[in-house]
C-alpha positions as CSV (number, residue, x, y, z in Angstrom):
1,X,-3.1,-9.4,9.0
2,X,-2.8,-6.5,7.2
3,X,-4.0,-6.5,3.3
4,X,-1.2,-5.9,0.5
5,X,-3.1,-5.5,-2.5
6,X,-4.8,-2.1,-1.0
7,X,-2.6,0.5,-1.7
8,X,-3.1,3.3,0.5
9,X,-0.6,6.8,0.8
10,X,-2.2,9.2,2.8
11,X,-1.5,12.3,0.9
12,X,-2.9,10.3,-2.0
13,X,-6.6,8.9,-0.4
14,X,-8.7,12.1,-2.0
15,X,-7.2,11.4,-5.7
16,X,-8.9,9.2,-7.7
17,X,-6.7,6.3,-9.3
18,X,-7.0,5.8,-12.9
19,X,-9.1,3.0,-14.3
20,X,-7.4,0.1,-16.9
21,X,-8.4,1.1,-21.1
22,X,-8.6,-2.8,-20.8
23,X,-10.1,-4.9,-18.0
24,X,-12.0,-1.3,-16.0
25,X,-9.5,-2.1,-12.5
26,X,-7.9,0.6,-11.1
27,X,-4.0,1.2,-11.2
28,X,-2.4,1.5,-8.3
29,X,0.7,4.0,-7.7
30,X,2.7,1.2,-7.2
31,X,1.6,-1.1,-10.9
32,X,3.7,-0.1,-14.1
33,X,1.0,1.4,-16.1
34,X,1.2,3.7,-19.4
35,X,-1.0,6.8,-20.6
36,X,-1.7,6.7,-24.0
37,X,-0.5,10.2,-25.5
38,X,-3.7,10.8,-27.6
39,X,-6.6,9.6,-25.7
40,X,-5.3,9.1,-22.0
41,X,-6.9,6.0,-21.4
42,X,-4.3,4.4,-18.9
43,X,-3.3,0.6,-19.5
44,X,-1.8,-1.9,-17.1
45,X,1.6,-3.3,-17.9
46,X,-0.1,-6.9,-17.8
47,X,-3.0,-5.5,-20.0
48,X,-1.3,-2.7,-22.2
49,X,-0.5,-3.7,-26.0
50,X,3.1,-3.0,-24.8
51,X,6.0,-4.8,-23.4
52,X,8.0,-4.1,-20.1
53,X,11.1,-3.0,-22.6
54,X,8.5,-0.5,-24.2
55,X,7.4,0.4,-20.9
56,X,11.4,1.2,-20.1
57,X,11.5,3.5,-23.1
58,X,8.5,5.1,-22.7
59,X,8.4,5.9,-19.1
60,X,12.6,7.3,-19.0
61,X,11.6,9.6,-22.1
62,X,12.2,13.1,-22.3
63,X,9.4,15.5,-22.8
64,X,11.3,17.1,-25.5
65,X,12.0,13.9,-27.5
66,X,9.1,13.5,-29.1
67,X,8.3,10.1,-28.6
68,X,4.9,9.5,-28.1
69,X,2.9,6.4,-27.3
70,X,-0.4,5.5,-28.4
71,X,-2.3,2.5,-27.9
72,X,-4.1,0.1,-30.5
73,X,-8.1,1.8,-29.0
C-alpha cells in the first residue's frame, strides 16, 4: 500500500526540501508554505503567522509590486 505522506518527483529527489521556521519538518512541494522575504526561513501554512487569504495574496504577487512578506522571527 503505497505511502501518501512521502512525496517523491523524480527530477526533484537530489534537492533538498526546505525545513519549517516553526516546528523544524520539511515542506513538501505539494504543502502551501511561504518564504519570508528578509530572512528565508520557510513556514508552513498550518505553522506560518499567516492566513490562507494572506497566503492567496502573497503567492499571486508580482515581482514588481513590491509587496513583501516577513514573518514575526
Amino acid at each position: 500500500m503505497p505511502n501518501d505522506d512521502v512525496d517523491v518527483n523524480d527530477n526533484d529527489k537530489d534537492e533538498a526540501l526546505p525545513i519549517c521556521g516553526h516546528c523544524n519538518a520539511e515542506i513538501s512541494r505539494r504543502m502551501k508554505s511561504l518564504e519570508c522575504d528578509t530572512c528565508h526561513l520557510h513556514y508552513h501554512l498550518k505553522c506560518g503567522p499567516f492566513t490562507v487569504e494572506h497566503h492567496l495574496v502573497i503567492t499571486s504577487r508580482s515581482a514588481d509590486a513590491g509587496l513583501r512578506w516577513v514573518c514575526s522571527g
